[in-house]
C-alpha positions in Angstrom: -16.2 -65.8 -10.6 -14.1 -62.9 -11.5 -15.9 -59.6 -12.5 -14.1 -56.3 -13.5 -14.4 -52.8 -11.5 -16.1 -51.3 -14.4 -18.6 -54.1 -14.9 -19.7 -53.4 -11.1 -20.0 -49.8 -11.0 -23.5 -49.5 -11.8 -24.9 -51.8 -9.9 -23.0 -51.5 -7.1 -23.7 -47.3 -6.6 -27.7 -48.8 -6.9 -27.3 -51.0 -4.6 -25.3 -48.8 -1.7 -28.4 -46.5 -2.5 -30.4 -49.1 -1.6 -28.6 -50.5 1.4 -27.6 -47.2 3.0 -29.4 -45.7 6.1 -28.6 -42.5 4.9 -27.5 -41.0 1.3 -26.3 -37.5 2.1 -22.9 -37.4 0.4 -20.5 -34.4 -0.7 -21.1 -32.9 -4.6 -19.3 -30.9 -6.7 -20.6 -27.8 -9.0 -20.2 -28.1 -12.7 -19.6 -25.2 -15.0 -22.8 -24.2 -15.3 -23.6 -24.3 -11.5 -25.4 -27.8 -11.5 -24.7 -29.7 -8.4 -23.4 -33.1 -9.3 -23.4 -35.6 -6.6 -20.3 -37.7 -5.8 -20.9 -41.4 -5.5 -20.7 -42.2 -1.7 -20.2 -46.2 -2.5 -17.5 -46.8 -5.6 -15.3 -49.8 -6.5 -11.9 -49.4 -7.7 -9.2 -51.6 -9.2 -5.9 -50.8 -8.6 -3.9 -54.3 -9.6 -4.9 -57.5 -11.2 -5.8 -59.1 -7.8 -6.2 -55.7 -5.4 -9.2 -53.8 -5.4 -10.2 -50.4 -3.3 -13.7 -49.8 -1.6 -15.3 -46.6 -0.9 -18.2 -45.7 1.3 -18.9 -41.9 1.6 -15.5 -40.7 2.4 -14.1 -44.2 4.4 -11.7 -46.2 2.3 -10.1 -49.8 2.6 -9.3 -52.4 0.5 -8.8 -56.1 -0.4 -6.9 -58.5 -2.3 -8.1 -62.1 -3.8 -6.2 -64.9 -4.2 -7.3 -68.7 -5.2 -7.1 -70.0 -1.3 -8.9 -66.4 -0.2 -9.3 -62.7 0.8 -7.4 -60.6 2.6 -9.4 -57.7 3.5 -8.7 -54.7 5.3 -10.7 -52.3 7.3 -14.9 -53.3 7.6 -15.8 -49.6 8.3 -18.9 -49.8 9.8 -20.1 -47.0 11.9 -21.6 -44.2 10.0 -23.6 -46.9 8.8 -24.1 -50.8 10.8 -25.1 -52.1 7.4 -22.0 -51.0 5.3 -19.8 -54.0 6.4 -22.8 -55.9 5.0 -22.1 -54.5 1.6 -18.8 -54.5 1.5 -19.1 -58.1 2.1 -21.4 -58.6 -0.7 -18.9 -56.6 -2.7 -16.5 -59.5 -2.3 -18.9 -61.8 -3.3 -19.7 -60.1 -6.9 -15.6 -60.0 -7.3 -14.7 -63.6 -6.1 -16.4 -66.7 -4.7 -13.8 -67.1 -2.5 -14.5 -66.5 1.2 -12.4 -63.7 3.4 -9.6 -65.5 5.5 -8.0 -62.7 6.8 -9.5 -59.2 8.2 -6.7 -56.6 8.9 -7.6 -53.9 11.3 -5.6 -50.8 10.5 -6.1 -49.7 13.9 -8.5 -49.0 16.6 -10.8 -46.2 15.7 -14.2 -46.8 16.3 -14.9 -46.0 13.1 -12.7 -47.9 11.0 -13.3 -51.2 12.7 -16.8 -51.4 13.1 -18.0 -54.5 11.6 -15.8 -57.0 12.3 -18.3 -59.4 13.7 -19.5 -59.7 9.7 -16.4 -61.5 8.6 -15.7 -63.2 11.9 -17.3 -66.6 10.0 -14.1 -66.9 8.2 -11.7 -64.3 8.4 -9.3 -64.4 11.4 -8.5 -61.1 12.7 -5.3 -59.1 12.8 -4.2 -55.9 14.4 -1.7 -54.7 16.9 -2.0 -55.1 20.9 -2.6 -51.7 21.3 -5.7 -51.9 18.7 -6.7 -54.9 20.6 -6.5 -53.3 23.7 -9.0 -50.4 22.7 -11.5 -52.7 21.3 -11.4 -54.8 23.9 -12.0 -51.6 25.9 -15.3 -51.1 23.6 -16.7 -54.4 24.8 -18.8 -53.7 21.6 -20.5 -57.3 19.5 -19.4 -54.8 16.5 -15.7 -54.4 17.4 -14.1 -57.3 17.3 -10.5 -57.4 18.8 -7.4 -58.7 16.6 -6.6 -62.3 17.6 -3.2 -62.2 15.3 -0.7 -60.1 16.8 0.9 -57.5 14.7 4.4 -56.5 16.9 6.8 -54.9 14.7 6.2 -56.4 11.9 4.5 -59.9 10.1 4.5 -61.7 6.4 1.1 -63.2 5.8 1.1 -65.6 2.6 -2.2 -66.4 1.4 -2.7 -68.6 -2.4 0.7 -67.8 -3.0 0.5 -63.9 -2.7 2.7 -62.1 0.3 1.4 -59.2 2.0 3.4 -57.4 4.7 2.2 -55.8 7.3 4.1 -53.2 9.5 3.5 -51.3 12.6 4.0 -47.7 12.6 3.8 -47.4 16.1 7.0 -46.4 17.2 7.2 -43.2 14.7 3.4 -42.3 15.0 2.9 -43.0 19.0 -0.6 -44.9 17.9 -1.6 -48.1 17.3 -1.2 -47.9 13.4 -1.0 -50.6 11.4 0.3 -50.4 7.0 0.0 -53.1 4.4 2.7 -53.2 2.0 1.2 -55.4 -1.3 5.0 -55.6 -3.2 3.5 -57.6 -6.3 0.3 -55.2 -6.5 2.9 -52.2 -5.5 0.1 -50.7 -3.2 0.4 -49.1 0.1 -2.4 -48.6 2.5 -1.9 -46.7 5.2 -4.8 -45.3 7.1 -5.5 -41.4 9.6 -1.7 -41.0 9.8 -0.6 -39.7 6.7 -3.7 -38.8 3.4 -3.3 -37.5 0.0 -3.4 -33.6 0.1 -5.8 -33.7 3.0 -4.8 -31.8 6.2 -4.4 -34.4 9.0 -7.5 -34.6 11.5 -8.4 -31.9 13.7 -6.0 -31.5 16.6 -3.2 -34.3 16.0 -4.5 -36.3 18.7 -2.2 -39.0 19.5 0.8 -37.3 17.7 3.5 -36.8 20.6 6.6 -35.8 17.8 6.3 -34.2 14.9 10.1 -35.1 13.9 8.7 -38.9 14.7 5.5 -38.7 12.6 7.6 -36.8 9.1 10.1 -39.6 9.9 7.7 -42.0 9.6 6.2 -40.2 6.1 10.0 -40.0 5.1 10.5 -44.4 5.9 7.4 -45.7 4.1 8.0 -42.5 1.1 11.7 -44.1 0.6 11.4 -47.8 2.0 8.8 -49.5 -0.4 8.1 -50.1 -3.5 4.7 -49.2 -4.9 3.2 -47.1 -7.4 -0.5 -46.4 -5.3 -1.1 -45.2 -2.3 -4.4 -45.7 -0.4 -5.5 -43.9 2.0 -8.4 -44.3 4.6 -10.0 -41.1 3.5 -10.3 -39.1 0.7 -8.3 -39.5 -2.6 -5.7 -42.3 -3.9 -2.4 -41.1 -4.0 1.3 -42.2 -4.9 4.3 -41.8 -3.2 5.2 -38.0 -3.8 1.4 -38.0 -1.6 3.7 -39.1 1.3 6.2 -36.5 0.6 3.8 -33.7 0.2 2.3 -34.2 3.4 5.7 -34.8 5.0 6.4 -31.3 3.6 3.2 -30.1 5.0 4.2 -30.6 9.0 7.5 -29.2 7.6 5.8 -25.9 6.3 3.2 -25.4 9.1 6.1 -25.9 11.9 8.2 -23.2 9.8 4.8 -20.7 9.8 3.7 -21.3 13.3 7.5 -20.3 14.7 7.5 -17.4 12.3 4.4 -16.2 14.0 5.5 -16.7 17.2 8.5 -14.4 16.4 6.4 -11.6 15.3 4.6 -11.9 19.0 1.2 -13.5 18.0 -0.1 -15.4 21.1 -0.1 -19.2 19.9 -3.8 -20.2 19.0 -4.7 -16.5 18.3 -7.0 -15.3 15.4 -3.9 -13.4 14.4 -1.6 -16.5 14.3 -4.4 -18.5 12.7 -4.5 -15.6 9.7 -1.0 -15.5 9.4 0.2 -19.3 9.1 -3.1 -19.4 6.7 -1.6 -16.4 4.3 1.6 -18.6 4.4 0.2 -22.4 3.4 -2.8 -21.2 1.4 -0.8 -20.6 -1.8 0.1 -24.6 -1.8 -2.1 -26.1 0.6 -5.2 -23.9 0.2 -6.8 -26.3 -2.3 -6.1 -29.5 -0.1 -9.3 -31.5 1.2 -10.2 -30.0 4.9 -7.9 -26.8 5.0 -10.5 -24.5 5.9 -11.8 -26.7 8.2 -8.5 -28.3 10.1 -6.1 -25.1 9.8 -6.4 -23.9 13.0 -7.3 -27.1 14.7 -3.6 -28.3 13.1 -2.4 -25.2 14.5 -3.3 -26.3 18.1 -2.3 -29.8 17.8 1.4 -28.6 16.8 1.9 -26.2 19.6 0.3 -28.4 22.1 3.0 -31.0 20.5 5.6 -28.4 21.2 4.5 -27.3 25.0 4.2 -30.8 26.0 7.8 -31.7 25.0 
């Protein structure tokens, strides 16, 4: 069995409805003021063989061959049942069972679930994602027991899927899936498409590491989508725009600081947001992250 994205979309938005603990989900206003909710379960497909899953604003992905699945990230903690669905989800695209689950890394919230495909699916991650979910001790959070070092080829039905770790340019426990004949690239809380990064840069030690990171996957592979683990799909100038981002809000926050505005300040806030607003303003989160990206880069800066 081999259903089309389109074919699905009905059915699966009724049945996420139905499955979901909770259906609170962003909307947009049309023209004439109506809201107009935004699905908060939606399949995608992005190659022949690749396909993206959304659930409220979480996004991962998977890719079918004739021997199995690789999937990626199960998702599961705004809502237990979710990696539930996405299983089934699988199932309406393929009868063929998931061999491999790939943990991008080891937030709470983006591994949650993994016990749902531990039937078939061997797990794979980094040490230092396994390491924090061993940490968990959670039934939910099931650590990697493929070790992801620098770098790792998996071959599955004849498709090759590489997977790299971003580690040493991020300082976290990232982990990227490079698809060459799909040309995707998933990559997941590191880098976004115009969305400001999360809240305070936790985890960041270097800004020069993390943009050189943006700069290596931007230049290094070959592949025409981008997903992200939140928000929208990109492409590769997504990489670049964010790169340019840390580049711009660096350049504001030192121009404050040379006009004397403590770091942090309501005034320093104002004035890096009258710099970034005319590009940035529209990106997903700036109202809310600004000044929380503004802390994370000078705490960055004083601890180096």
């Amino acid at each position: 069995m081999h259903a089309t994205a389109g074919a699905l979309s009905r059915w699966l938005i009724m049945f996420a409805t139905l499955f979901a603990t909770f259906a609170a989900t962003a909307s947009v206003r049309a023209q004439d003021g109506r809201q107009i909710p935004a699905p908060f379960a939606d399949l995608t497909q992005v190659a022949d063989d690749t396909y993206v899953w959304r659930y409220r604003d979480y996004v991962t992905l998977f890719i079918v061959t004739d021997e199995g699945v690789i999937a990626a990230d199960p998702i599961g903690l705004t809502n237990p049942r979710e990696p539930e669905l996405y299983k089934e989800v699988i199932r309406s695209v393929t009868d063929q069972p998931v061999r491999y689950l790939i943990l991008s890394h080891g937030a709470e919230d983006h591994a949650a679930g993994a016990d749902v495909f531990a039937d078939t699916a061997t797990i794979i991650g980094t040490q230092l994602t396994a390491d924090k979910l061993i940490a968990l001790n959670s039934p939910r959070h099931l650590p990697p027991t493929v070790i992801v070092n620098d770098y790792m080829r998996l071959e599955l039905g004849g498709k090759v899927v590489d997977l790299y770790w971003a580690g040493p340019h991020t300082g976290g426990d990232y982990l990227f899936l490079h698809y060459p004949a799909g040309r995707v690239l998933f990559a997941v809380d590191w880098v976004a498409h115009r969305r400001l990064p999360f809240r305070d840069l936790e985890g960041t030690t270097s800004l020069e590491a993390l943009t050189t990171s943006m700069e290596w996957i931007e230049t290094s592979f070959d592949y025409d989508v981008f997903v992200p683990g939140h928000g929208a799909l990109g492409t590769r100038d997504s990489i670049r725009e964010q790169r340019e981002y840390f580049t711009d809000i660096a350049a504001a926050i030192r121009a404050a600081q040379a006009e004397g505005l403590p770091d942090n300040s309501d005034a320093m806030v104002a004035a890096v947001r009258a710099s970034l607003a005319p590009r940035y303003g529209t990106w997903s989160r700036f109202n809310e992250y600004l000044a929380e990206n503004i802390r994370g880069v000078t705490r960055i800066w004083s601890e180096q």
